[in-house]
C-alpha positions as CSV (number, residue, x, y, z in Angstrom):
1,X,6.5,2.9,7.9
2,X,6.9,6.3,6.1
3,X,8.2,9.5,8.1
4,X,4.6,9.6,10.3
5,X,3.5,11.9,13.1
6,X,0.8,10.1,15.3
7,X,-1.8,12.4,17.6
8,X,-3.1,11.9,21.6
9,X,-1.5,8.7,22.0
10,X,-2.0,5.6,24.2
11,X,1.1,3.8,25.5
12,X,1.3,0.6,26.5
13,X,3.9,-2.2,27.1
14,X,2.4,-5.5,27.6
15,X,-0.5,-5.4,30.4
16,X,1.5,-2.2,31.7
17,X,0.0,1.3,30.7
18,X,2.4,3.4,30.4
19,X,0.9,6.8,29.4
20,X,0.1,8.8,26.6
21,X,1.5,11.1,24.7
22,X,0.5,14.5,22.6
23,X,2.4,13.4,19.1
24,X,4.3,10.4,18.7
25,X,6.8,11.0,15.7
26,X,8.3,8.5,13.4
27,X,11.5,9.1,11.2
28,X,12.9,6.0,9.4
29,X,15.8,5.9,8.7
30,X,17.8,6.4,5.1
31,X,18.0,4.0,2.7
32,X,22.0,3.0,1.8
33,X,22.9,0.3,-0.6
34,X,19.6,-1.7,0.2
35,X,20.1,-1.1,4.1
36,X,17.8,0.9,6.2
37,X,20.1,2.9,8.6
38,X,18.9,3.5,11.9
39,X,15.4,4.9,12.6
40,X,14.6,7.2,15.3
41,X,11.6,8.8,17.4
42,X,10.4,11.3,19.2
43,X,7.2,11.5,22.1
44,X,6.4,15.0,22.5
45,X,3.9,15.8,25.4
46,X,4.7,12.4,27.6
47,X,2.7,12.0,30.5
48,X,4.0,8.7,32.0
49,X,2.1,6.8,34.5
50,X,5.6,5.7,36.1
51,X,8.9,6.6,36.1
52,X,10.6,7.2,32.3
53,X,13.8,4.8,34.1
54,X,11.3,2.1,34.0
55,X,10.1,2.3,30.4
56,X,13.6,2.6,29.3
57,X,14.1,-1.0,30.2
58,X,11.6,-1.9,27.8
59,X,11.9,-3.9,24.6
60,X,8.9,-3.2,22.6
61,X,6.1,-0.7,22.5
62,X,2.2,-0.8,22.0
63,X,0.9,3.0,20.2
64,X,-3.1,3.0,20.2
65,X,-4.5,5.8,18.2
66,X,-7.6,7.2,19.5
67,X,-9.1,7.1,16.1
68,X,-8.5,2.8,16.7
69,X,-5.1,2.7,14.6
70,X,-2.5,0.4,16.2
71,X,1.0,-0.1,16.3
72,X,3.9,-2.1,17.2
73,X,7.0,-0.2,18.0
74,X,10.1,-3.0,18.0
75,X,13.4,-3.0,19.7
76,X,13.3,0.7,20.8
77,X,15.8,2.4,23.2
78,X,15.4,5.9,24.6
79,X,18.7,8.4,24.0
80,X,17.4,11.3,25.2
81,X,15.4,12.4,28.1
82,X,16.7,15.5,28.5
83,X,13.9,17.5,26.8
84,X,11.2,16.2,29.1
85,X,8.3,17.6,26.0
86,X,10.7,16.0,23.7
87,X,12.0,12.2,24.2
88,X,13.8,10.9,21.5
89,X,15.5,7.9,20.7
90,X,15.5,4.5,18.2
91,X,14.3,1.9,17.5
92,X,14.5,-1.2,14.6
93,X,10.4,-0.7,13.2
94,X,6.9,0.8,13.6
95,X,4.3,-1.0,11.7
96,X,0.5,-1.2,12.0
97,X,-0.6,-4.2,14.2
98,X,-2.0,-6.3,12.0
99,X,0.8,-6.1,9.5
100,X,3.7,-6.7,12.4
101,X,1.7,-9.6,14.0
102,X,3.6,-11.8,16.2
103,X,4.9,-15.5,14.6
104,X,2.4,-18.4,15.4
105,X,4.6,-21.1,18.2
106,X,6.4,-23.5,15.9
107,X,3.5,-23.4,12.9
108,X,5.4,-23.5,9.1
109,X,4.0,-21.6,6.5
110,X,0.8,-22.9,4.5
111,X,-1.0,-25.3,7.5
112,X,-4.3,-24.5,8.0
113,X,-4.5,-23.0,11.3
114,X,-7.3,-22.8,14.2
115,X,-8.0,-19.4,15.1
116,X,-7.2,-17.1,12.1
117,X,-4.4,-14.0,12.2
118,X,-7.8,-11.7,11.8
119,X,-9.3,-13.0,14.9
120,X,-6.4,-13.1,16.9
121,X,-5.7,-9.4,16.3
122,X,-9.5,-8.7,16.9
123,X,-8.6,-10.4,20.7
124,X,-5.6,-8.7,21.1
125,X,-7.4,-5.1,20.4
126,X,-10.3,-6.3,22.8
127,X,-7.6,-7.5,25.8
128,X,-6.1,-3.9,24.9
129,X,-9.4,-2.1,25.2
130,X,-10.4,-4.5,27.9
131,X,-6.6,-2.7,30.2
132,X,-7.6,0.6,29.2
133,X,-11.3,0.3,30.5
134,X,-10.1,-0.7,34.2
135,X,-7.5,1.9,34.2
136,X,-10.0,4.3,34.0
137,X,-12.4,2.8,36.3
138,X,-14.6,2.1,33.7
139,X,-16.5,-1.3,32.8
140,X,-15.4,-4.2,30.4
141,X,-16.5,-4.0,27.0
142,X,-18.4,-7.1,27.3
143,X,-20.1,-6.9,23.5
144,X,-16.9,-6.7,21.9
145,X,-15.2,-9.4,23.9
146,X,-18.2,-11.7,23.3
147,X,-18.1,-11.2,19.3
148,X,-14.2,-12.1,19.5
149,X,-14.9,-15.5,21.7
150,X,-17.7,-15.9,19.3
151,X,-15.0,-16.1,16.2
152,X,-12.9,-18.3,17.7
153,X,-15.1,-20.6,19.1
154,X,-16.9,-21.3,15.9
155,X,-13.3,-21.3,14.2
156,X,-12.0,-24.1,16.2
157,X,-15.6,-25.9,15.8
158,X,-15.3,-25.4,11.9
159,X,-11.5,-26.6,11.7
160,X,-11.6,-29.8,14.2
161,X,-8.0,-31.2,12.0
162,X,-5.9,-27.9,12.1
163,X,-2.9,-27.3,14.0
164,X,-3.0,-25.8,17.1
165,X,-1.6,-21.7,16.8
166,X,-0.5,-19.9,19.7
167,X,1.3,-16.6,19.2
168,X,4.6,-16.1,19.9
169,X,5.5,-13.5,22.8
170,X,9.0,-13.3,21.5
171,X,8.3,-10.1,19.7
172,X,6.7,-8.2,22.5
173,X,8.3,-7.5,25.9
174,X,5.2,-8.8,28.3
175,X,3.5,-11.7,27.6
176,X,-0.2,-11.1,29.4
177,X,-1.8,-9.8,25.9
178,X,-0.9,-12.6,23.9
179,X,-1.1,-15.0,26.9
180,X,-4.8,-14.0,27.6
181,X,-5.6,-15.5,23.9
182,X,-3.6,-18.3,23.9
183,X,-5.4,-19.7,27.6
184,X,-8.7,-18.8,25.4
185,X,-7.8,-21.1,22.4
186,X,-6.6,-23.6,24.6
187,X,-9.3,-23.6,27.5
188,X,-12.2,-23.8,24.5
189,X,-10.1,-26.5,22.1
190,X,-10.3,-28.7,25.8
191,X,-13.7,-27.8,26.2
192,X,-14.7,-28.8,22.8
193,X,-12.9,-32.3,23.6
194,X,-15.0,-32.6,27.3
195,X,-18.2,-32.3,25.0
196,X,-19.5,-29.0,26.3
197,X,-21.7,-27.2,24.1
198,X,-20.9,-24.8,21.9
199,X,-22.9,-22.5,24.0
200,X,-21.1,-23.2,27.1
201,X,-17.7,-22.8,25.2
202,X,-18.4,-19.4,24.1
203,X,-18.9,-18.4,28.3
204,X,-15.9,-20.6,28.9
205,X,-13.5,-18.5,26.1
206,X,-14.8,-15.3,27.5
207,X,-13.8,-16.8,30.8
208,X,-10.3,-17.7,29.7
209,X,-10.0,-14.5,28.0
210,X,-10.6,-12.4,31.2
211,X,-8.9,-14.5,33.4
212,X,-5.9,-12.2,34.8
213,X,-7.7,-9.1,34.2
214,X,-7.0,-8.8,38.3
215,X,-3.3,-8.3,37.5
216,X,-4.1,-4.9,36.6
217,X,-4.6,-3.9,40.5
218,X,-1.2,-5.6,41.4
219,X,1.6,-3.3,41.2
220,X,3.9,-3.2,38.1
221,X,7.1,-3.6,40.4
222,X,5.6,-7.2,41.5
223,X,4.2,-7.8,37.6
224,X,8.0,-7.1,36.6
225,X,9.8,-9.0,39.2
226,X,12.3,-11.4,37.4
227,X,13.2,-12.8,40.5
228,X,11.6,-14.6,43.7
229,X,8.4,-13.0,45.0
230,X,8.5,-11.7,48.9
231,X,5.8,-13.2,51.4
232,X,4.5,-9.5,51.2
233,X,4.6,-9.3,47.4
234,X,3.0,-12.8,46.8
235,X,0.1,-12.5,49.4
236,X,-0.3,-9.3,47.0
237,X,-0.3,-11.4,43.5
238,X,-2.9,-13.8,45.6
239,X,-5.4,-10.9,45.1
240,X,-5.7,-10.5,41.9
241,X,-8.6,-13.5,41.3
242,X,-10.7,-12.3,44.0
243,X,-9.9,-8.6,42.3
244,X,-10.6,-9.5,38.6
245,X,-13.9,-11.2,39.7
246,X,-15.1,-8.1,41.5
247,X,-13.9,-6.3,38.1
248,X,-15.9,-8.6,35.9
249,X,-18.6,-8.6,38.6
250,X,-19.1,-4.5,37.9
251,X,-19.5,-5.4,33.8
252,X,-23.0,-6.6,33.4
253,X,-23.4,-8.9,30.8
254,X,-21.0,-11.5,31.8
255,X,-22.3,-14.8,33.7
256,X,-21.2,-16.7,36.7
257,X,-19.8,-19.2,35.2
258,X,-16.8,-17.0,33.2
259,X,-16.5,-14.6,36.2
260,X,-15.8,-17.9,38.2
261,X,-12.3,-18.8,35.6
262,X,-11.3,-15.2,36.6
263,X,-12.0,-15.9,40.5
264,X,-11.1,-19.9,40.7
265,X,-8.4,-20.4,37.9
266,X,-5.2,-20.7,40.9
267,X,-7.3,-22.8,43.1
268,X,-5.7,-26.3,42.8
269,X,-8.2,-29.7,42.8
270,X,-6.3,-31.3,45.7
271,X,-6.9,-28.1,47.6
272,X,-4.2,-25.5,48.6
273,X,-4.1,-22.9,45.9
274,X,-5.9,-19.6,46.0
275,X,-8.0,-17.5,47.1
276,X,-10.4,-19.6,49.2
277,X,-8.0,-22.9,49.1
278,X,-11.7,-24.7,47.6
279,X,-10.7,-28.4,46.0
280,X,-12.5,-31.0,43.7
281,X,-15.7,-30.4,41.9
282,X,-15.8,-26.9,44.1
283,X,-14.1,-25.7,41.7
284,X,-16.2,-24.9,38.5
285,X,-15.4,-27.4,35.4
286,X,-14.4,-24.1,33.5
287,X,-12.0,-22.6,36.2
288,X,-10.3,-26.6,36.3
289,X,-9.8,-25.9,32.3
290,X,-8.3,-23.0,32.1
291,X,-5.7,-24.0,35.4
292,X,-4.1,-26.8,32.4
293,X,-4.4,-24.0,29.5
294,X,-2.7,-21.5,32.2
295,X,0.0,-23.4,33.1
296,X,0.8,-24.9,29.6
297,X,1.0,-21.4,27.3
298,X,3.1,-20.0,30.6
299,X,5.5,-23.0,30.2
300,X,5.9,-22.8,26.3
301,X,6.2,-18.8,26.2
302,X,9.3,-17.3,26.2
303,X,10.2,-15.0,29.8
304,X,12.1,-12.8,31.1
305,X,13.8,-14.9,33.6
306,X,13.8,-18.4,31.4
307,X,13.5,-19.5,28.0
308,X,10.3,-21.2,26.9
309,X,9.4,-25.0,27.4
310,X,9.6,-27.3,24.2
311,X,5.3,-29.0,24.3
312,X,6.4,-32.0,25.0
313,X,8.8,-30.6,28.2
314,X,5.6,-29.3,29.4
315,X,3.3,-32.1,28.8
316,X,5.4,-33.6,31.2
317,X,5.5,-31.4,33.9
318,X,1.4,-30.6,33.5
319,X,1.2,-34.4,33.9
320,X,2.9,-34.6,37.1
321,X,0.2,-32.6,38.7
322,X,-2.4,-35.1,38.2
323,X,-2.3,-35.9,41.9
324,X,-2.0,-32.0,43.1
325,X,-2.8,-29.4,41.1
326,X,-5.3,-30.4,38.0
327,X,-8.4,-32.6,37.6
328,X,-7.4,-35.5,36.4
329,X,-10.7,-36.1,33.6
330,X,-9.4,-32.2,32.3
331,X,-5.6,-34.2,32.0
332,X,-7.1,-37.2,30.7
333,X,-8.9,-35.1,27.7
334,X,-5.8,-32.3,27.7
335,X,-3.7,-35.8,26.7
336,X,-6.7,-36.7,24.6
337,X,-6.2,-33.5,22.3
338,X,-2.7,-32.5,22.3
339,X,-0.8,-36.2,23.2
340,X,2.5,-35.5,24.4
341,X,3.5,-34.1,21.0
342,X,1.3,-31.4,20.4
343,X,-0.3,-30.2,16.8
344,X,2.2,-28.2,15.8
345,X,5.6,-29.5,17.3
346,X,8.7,-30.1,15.9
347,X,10.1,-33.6,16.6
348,X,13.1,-35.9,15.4
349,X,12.6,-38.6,14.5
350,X,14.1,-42.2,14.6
351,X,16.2,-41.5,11.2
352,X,17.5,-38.1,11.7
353,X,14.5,-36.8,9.6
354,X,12.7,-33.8,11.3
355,X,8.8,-33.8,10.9
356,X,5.6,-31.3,12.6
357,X,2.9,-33.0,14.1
358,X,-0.5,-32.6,12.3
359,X,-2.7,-34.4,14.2
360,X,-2.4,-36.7,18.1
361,X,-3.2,-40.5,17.5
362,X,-5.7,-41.1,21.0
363,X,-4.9,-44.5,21.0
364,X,-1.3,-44.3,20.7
365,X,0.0,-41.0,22.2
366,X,3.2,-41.7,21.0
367,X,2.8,-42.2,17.7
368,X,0.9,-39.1,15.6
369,X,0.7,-38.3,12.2
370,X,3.8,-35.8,11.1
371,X,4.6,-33.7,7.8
372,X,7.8,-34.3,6.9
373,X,9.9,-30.9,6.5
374,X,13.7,-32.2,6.5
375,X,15.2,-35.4,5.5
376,X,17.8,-38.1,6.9
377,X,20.2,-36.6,4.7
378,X,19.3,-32.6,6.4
379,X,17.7,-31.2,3.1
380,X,14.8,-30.1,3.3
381,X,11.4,-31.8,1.9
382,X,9.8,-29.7,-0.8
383,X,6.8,-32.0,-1.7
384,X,3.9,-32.7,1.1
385,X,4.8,-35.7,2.3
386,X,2.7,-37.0,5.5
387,X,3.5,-39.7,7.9
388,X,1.5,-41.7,10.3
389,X,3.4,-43.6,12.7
390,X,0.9,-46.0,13.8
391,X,0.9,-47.2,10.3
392,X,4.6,-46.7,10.2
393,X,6.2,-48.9,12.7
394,X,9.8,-48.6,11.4
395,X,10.0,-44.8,12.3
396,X,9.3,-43.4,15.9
397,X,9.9,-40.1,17.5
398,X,13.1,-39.7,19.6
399,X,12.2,-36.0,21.2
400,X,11.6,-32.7,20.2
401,X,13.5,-30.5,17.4
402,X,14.3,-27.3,18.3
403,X,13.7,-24.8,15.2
404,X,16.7,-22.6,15.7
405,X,19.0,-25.2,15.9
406,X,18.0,-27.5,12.6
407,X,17.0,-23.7,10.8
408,X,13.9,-25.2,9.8
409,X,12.3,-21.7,9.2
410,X,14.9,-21.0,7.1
411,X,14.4,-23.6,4.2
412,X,12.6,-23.6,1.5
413,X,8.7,-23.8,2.4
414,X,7.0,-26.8,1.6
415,X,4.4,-26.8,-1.1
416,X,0.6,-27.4,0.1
């Protein structure tokens, strides 16, 4: 972006507001034999919610104009607090939202996708808008969170074949925005495979998508918390159901049934989670969904404290909670849907080749259909070749690639 000075700015990091400021001014930097030198910034008027040493740790910001422009300020560091009217310091890009988008989880270029980049950003401004509303004490913007669910579901309804795309939290610094969609495309895509309507699905996405909307009453120190939660600090984290459903209770306009994912999503179906410690069919069918779609997009999303799970590491784990934690029909139809390779995977296979899952075989979980992107010999696959190993008994998966490591990204991409 251009040398830009933005006016009456919100700030936010991730689920945490962090204040606004009068102007926020942008200065890119020059321009030396094709290189852009270092660009710096300056926030004129701050009025932080916290203290500045607290946004200092932080990796990427969140600008929201109030005439509904957005942007995504990456790797930024403050150098100066000095001038408390004037904070200055750098950072390595500021782009409008939709243009700086984060990557889709292990999708190549040119697959046809479930939930479009349009309507992801369009839930990502409505989870935004959604954080500024309680701040204020103000109700949920039910209309526009409705219209979002109501893309998505019909999306995923239309496009039953494509892969599976969950945004990457890897280019922001806290991963509730971008998890609150992902638990919607998930909880709907296992709705969609437990046969409930498509009217149902739209109350269960809007469900999904408000389900930690309680976090905002928890304090940011216990949000933040890389390490091991007190008693004290946990019994406080155990709130926020019971708070997000009084929140969602206040906005008319939304039904039981989604308020009850907010209020019902940590309760586990053997009994013992929280807040009432309810078990089995107590739990409504919708909150027992979005417990699976929780847990998986928390496993396979990068954090502070860990690295994210390969899908098929956290298949594995979600499956070990059959006796505990999950209902065992939402497993049986979570396995239905994503096998233990999910769409969109990266796997070896038996002869060194690397392939992407297209589509789970039901009858033979072990054995989807792939699209070959590398070869035995390690160069990559130019035409579209796909595989289905159920037809293809000499080949087999041996685990999961990991993208970095084989530079898949990297090659050329493969023709449609």
């Amino acid at each position: 972006m251009e040398n830009t000075t933005l006016f009456n700015i919100s700030i936010f990091s991730g689920y945490a507001y962090v204040g606004r400021c009068r102007e926020f001014v942008w200065i890119p930097g020059d321009m030396i034999a094709h290189q852009r030198m270092t660009s710096t910034f300056v926030m004129r008027g701050l009025e932080c919610s916290y203290e500045i040493d607290a946004l200092m740790i932080r990796k990427d910001l969140y600008l929201r104009c109030d005439d509904g422009r957005e942007y995504v300020v990456g790797n930024f560091q403050i150098s100066d607090i000095d001038d408390s009217e004037n904070i200055s310091g750098i950072a390595e890009s500021c782009d409008l939202l939709f243009e700086k988008f984060p990557q889709m989880k292990t999708i190549t270029e040119g697959e046809q996708v479930l939930v479009s980049k349009q309507t992801q950003v369009m839930a990502f401004k409505v989870v935004s808008n959604v954080i500024n509303s309680v701040r204020v004490g103000q109700s949920v913007d039910t209309k526009s969170a409705k219209e979002v669910v109501g893309h998505m579901v019909d999306e995923i309804i239309q496009c039953p074949d494509a892969l599976m795309n969950l945004i990457n939290i890897k280019s922001f610094d806290d991963y509730t925005f971008t998890h609150n969609i992902n638990v919607a495309t998930l909880s709907v895509l296992l709705g969609q495979e437990l046969g409930v309507s498509p009217d149902e699905l739209h109350e269960l996405g809007l469900g999904a998508l408000m389900h930690d909307v309680g976090k905002l009453k928890v304090s940011l120190s216990i949000l933040n918390k890389d390490g091991k939660l007190t008693d004290a600090e946990f019994n406080e984290m155990k709130q926020h159901p019971t708070m997000g459903y009084e929140i969602l209770c206040k906005s008319g306009d939304i039904s039981e049934q989604a308020r009850l994912v907010c209020l019902q999503h940590h309760e586990k179906f053997q009994g013992r989670g929280y807040p009432k410690g309810i078990k089995g069919e107590e739990i409504s069918l919708f909150a027992r969904i979005c417990s699976v779609a929780d847990v998986y997009d928390a496993l396979t999303t990068d954090r502070p404290y860990r690295t994210a799970m390969a899908p098929y590491d956290a298949v594995k784990i979600i499956m070990s909670g059959v006796d505990s934690q999950f209902d065992p029909a939402v497993l049986t139809a979570f396995m239905r849907r994503f096998s233990i390779y999910p769409s969109g995977s990266l796997v070896m296979l038996s002869n060194g080749s690397v392939g992407l899952v297209l589509r789970p075989n039901p009858k033979t979980v072990l054995r989807p259909t792939i699209k070959l992107l590398r070869a035995a010999d390690g160069s990559p696959v130019v035409d579209r070749v796909e595989i289905d190993l159920n037809d293809n008994k000499s080949l087999f998966i041996t685990g999961a690639a990991d993208a970095s490591v084989l530079n898949i990204r990297e090659s050329a991409p493969p023709k449609i």
